[in-house]
C-alpha positions as CSV (number, residue, x, y, z in Angstrom):
1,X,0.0,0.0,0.0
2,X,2.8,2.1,0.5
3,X,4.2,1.7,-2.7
4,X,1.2,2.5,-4.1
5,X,0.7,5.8,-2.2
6,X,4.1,7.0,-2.9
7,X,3.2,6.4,-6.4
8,X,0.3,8.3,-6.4
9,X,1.9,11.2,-4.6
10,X,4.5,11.4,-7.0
11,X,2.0,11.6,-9.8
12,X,-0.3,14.6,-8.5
13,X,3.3,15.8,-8.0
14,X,4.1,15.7,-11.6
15,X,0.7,17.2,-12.5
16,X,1.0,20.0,-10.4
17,X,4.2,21.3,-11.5
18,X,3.3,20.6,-15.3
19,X,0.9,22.8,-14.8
20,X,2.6,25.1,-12.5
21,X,4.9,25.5,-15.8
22,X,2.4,26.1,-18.0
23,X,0.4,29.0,-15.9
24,X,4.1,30.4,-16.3
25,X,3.7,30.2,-20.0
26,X,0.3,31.2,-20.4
27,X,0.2,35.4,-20.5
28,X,-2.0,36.4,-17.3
29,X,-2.5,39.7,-18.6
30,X,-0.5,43.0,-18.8
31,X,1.5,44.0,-15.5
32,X,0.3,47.2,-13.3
33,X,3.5,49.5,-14.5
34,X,2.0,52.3,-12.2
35,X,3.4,53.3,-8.9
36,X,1.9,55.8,-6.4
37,X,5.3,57.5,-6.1
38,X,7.3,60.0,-7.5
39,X,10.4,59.2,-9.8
40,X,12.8,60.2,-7.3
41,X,10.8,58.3,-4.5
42,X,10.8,55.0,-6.7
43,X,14.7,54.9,-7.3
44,X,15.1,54.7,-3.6
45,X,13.2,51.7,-3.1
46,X,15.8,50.2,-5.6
47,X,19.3,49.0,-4.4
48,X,20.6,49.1,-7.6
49,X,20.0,52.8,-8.1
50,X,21.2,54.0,-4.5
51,X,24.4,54.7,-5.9
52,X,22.8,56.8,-8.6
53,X,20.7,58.5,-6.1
54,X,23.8,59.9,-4.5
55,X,25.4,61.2,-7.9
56,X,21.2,63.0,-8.3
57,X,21.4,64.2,-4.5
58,X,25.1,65.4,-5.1
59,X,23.8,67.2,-8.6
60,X,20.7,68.9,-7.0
61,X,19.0,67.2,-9.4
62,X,15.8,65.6,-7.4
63,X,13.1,68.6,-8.9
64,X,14.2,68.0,-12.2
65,X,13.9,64.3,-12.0
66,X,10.9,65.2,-10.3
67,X,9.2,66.9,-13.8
68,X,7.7,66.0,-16.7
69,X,10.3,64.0,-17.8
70,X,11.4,60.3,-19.0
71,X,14.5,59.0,-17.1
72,X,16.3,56.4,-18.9
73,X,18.3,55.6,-15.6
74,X,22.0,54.1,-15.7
75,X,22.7,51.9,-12.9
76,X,25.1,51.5,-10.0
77,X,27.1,49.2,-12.3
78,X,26.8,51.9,-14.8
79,X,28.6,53.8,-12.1
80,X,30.8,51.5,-11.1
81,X,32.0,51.2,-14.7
82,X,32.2,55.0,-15.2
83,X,35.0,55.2,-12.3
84,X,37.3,52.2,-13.3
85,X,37.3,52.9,-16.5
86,X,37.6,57.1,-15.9
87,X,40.5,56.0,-12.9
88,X,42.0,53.6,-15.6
89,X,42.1,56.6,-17.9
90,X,43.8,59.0,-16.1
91,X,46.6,56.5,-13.7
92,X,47.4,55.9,-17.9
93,X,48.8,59.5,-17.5
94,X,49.6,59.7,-13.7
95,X,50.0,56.4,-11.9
96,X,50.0,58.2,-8.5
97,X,46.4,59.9,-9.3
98,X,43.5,58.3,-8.5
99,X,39.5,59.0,-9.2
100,X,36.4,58.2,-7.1
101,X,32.7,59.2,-6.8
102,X,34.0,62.3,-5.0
103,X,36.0,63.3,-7.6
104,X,32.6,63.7,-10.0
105,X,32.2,67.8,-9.8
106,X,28.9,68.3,-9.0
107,X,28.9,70.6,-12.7
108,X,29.9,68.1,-14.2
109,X,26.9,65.5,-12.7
110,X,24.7,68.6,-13.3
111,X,25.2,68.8,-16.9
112,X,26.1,64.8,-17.5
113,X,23.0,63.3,-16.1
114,X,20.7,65.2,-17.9
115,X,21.7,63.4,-21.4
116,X,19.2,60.5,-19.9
117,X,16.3,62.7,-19.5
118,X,14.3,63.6,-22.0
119,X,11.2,66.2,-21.9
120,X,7.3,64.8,-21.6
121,X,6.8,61.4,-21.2
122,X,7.7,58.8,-23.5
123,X,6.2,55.1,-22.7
124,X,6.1,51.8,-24.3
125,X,3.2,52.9,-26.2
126,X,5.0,56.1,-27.7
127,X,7.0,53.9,-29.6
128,X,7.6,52.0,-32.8
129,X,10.2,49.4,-33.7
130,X,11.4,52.4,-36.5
131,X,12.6,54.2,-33.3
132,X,11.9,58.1,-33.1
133,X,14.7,60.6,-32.4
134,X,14.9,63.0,-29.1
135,X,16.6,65.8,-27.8
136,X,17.5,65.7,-24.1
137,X,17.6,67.9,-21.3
138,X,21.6,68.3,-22.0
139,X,21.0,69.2,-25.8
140,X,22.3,65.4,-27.3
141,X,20.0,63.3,-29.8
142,X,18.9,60.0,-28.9
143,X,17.2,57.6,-30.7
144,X,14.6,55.5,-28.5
145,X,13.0,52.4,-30.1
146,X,10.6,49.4,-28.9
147,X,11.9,46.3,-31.0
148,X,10.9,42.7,-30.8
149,X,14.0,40.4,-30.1
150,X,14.7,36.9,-30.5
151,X,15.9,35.7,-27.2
152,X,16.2,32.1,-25.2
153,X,12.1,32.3,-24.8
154,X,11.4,32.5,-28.5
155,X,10.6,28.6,-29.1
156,X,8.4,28.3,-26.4
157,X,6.0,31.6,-26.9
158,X,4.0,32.5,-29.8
159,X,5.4,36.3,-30.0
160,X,8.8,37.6,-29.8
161,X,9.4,39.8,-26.3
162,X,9.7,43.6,-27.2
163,X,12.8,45.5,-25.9
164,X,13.1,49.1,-25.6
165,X,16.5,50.5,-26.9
166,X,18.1,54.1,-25.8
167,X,20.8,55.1,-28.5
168,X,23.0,57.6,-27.9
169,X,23.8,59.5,-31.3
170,X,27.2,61.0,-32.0
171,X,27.2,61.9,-35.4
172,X,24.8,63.9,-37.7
173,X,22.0,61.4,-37.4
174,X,21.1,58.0,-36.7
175,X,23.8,55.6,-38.5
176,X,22.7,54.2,-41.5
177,X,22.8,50.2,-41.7
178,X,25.2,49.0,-43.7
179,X,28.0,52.1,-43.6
180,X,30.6,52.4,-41.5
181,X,31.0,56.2,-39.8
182,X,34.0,57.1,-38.4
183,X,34.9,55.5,-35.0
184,X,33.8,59.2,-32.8
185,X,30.5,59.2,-35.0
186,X,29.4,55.6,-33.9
187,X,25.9,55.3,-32.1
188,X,25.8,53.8,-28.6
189,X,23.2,51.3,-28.5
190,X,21.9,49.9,-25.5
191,X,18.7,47.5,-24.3
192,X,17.1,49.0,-21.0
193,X,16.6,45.7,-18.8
194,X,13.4,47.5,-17.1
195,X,11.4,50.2,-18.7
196,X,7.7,51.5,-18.8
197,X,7.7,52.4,-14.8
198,X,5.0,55.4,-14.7
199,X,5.6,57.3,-11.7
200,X,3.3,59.7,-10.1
201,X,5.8,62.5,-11.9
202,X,7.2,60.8,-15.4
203,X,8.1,57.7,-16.8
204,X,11.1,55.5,-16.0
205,X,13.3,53.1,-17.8
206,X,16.5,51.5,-16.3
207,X,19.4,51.0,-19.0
208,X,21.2,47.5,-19.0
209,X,23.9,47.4,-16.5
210,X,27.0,46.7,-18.9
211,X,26.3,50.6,-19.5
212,X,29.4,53.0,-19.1
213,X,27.8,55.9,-17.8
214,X,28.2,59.3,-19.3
215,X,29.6,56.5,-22.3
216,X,32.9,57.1,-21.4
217,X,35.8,55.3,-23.4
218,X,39.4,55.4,-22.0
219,X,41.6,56.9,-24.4
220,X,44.4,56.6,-22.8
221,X,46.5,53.5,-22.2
222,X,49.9,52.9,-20.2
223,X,53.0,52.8,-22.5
C-alpha cells in the first residue's frame, strides 16, 4: 500500500508542477507599470540605483527628475564602470592619481545626467520598432526604439518579447545600416533591462547594467 501511495503522490506531483509551468507560459495579462510614487521616491526603493541616487542628490537634481520627464536611468554598475574605466584613464597619464565618486564635480553631474532625461513622457506605447529621435535635457540626440528580439524564450512563446533601446547618437544622425561612420561618430546602443515604470511625476526606464555611464571610453593606455 505504501508503494502505491508513494506512487500516487509522485503523480499529482508531476501534475501539479506541469501545470505550475504552463500557468508560467500562459500570459495572465499586462502588469500594473504604475506606482503611487514620484520618480525620485521609486529609485530609492531600488538598491541598484542608490548609488545613482547619490550622484542626483550630489547634482541637485531631485526637482528635475521630479518633472515631466522620461528618465532612462544608468545603474550602479553603470557607475561603477564610469569610475574604473575614468580611474584607468587618467593613472594611464599619472600612476599616482586616483579618481572616485568624489572626484565627480557636481557641474559636471549637473550637466552629465541630464543626457538621460528627455522632456514629456515617452512610454512603451510612444514607440515603434522604427525608433523616433529626441533631444534631451543636456542638448544630445537620442534615438529611442521598442523592437521585438529573439531571445532564449522564443521557441516556447508565440510572439517575440519587445525590448526598448536608448541610443545615444554622435554623429549627424542615426547611423545608417550597412555604412561604416567614423569611430567618434558611432551610435551607442543599449537594451534597458526595465522600462515602462509610470511614476506619479514621469516615466522610468532602467538602461542594462553593462552601460558605461556618461559612455565614457578610456583613451588613454599605459606605455
Amino acid at each position: 500500500m505504501k508503494k502505491y501511495t508513494i506512487l500516487i503522490i509522485g503523480a499529482f506531483a508531476i501534475i501539479f508542477f506541469g501545470c505550475e509551468r504552463k500557468d508560467y507560459l500562459i500570459d495572465g495579462g499586462i502588469h500594473n507599470p504604475k506606482v503611487d510614487m514620484t520618480t525620485y521616491d521609486y529609485l530609492k526603493t531600488k538598491r541598484v540605483l542608490d548609488t545613482l541616487l547619490l550622484l542626483i542628490d550630489k547634482a541637485g537634481l531631485k526637482e528635475t527628475i521630479n518633472g515631466d520627464v522620461t528618465f532612462f536611468a544608468p545603474t550602479d554598475f553603470s557607475v561603477v564602470n564610469y569610475v574604473a574605466t575614468k580611474k584607468a584613464d587618467i593613472q594611464a597619464i599619472n600612476p599616482f592619481s586616483n579618481f572616485t565618486l568624489e572626484s565627480i564635480p557636481a557641474e559636471t553631474l549637473r550637466d552629465s545626467l541630464k543626457m538621460y532625461m528627455i522632456p514629456g513622457k515617452i512610454n512603451r506605447d510612444d514607440m515603434t520598432a522604427e525608433g523616433k529621435t529626441y533631444t534631451t535635457l543636456m542638448g544630445n540626440k537620442v534615438h529611442i526604439a521598442l523592437v521585438p528580439v529573439q531571445d532564449a524564450y522564443t521557441n516556447i512563446v508565440t510572439t517575440w518579447p519587445q525590448y526598448v533601446f536608448f541610443t545615444k547618437i554622435n554623429g549627424a544622425g542615426l547611423d545608417v545600416p550597412g555604412t561604416v561612420p567614423p569611430a567618434a561618430e558611432l551610435d551607442v546602443k543599449n537594451v534597458c533591462q526595465t522600462s515602462g515604470i509610470i511614476t506619479n511625476t514621469g516615466i522610468l526606464h532602467v538602461i542594462e547594467n553593462s552601460h558605461t555611464m556618461f559612455y565614457f571610453v578610456q583613451t588613454h593606455f599605459p606605455d
